[in-house]
C-alpha positions in Angstrom: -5.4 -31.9 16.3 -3.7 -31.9 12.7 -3.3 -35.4 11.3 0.4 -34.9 11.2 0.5 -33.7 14.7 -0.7 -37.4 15.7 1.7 -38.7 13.3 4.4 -37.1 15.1 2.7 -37.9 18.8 1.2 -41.9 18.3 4.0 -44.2 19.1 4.4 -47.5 21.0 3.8 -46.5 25.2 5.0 -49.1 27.5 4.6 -47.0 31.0 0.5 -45.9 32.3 -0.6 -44.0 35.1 -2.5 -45.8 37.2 -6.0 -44.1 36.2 -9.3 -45.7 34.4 -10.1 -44.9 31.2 -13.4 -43.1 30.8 -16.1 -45.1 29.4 -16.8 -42.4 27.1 -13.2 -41.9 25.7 -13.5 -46.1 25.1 -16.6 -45.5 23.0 -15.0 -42.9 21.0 -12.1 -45.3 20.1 -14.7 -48.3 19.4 -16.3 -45.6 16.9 -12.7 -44.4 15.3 -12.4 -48.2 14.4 -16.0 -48.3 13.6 -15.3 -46.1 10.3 -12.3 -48.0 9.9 -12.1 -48.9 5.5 -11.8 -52.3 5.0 -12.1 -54.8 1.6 -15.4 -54.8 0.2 -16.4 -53.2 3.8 -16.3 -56.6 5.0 -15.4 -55.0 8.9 -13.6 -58.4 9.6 -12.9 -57.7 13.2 -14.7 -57.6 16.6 -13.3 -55.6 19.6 -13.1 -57.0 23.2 -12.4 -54.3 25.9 -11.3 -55.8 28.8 -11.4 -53.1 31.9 -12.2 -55.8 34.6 -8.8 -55.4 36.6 -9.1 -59.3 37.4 -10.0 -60.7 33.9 -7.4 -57.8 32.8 -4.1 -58.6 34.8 -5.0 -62.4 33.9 -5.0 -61.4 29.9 -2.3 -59.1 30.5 0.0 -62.3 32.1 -0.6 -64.1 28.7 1.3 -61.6 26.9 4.6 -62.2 28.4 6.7 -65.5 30.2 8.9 -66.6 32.1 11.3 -66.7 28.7 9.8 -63.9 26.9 9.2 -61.1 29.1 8.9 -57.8 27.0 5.7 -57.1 27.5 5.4 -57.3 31.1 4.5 -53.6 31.4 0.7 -54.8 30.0 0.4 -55.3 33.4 0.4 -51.4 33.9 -2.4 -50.5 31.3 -6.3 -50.5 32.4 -7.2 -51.7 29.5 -6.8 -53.8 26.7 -8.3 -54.1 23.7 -8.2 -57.7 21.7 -9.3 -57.4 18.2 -10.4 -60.3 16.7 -10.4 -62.0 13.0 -14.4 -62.0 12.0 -14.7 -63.9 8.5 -14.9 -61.1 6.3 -17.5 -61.3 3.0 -17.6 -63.9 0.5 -16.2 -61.7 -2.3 -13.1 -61.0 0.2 -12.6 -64.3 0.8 -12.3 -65.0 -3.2 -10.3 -62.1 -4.0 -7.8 -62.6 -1.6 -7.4 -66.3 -2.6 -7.3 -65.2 -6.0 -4.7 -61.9 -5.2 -2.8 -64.5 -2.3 -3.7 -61.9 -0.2 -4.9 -61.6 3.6 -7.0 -59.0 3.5 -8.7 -59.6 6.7 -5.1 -59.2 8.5 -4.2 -55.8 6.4 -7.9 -54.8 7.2 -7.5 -54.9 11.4 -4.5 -53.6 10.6 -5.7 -50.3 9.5 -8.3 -50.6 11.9 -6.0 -51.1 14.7 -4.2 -47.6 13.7 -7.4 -45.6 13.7 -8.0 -47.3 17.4 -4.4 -45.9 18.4 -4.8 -42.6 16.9 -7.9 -42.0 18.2 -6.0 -42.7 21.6 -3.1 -40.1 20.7 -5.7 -37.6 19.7 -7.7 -38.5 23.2 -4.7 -37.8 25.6 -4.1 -41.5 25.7 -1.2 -44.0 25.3 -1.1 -47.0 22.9 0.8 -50.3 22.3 0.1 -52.8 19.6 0.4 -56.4 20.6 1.1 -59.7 18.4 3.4 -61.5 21.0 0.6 -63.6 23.4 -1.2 -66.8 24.1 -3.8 -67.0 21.8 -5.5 -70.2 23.0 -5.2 -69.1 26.7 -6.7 -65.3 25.7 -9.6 -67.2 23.8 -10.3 -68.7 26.9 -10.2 -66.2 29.2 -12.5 -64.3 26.8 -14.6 -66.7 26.0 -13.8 -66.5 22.5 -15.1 -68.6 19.6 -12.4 -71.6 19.2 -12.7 -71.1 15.3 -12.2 -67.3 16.2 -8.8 -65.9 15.9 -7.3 -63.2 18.0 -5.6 -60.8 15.6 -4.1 -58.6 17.7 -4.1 -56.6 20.5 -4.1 -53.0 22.4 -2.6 -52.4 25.8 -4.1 -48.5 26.4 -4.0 -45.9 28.6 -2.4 -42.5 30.1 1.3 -42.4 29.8 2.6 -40.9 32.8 3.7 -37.0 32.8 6.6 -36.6 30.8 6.2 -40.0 29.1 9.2 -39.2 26.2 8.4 -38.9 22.4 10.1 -42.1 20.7 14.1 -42.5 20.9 14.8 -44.9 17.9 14.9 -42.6 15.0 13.4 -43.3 11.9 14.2 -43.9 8.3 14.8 -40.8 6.2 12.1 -40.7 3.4 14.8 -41.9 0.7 15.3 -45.2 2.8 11.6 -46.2 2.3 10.4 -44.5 -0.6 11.3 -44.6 -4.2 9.1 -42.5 -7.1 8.4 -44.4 -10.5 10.9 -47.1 -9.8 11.8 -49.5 -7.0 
């Protein structure tokens, strides 16, 4: 597929069929973020898959509340991926105290994107998560307490027919400028 094909395809899918991922298409999506560029190629992230429907619906329930509900429909995908913060290299560290940057953050960022269009390109639905309880996703993973959970994926099939996005986007003059701000 053309790269602005998955441009125009990758967006935000809160419905999935009810259908597994392939192992295979998961290690294709591990290897997209793999290759992911990142500052001084320091890789600062580590990827937890959680497939286990148990473990999964019990991660997916600390993404939403009884007051914040939006993201109940993680309940629907078969799998979630939760990238974590790995401390990046020594000269990332310095440079982004010196910049007052966190380049860690951009860095799974970017990473995150190649996981989600991978998934476009694979057939498969995407949704990038900040809203959840970290401390209760930690434990449920078993993840390092000095470890933190960057963000995460809810993946899968969106069902037939799934609709391409409704909110329309900026033109280009509303976010870009040439020369000048």
């Amino acid at each position: 597929m053309k790269l602005a094909a998955l441009f125009e395809q990758r967006q935000s899918v809160r419905r999935y069929q009810d259908r597994p991922v392939e192992e295979a298409l998961l290690h294709q999506l591990v290897e997209a973020v793999r290759l992911a560029p990142s500052a001084s190629n320091s890789q600062p992230w580590r990827l937890v898959l959680v497939t286990e429907p148990e473990l999964r619906e019990k991660v997916a329930r600390a993404t939403f509340s009884r007051l914040v509900s939006f993201n109940r429909f993680v309940l629907q995908a078969p799998v979630l991926v939760v990238m974590t913060l790995e401390r990046p290299k020594l000269i990332t560290q310095i440079g982004g105290r010196l910049k007052d940057r966190d380049f860690p953050l951009i860095d799974i960022g970017i990473a995150a994107e190649h996981l989600c269009l991978q998934a476009a390109e694979l057939g498969l639905g995407s949704c990038m998560l900040g809203w959840f309880d970290e401390p209760r996703v930690k434990q449920l993973l078993r993840i390092p307490v000095r470890t933190r959970v960057g963000l995460m994926v809810a993946l899968g099939y969106p069902p037939e027919g799934y609709p391409l996005r409704k909110k329309v986007r900026k033109s280009a003059a509303e976010i870009a400028a040439f020369n000048r701000y």
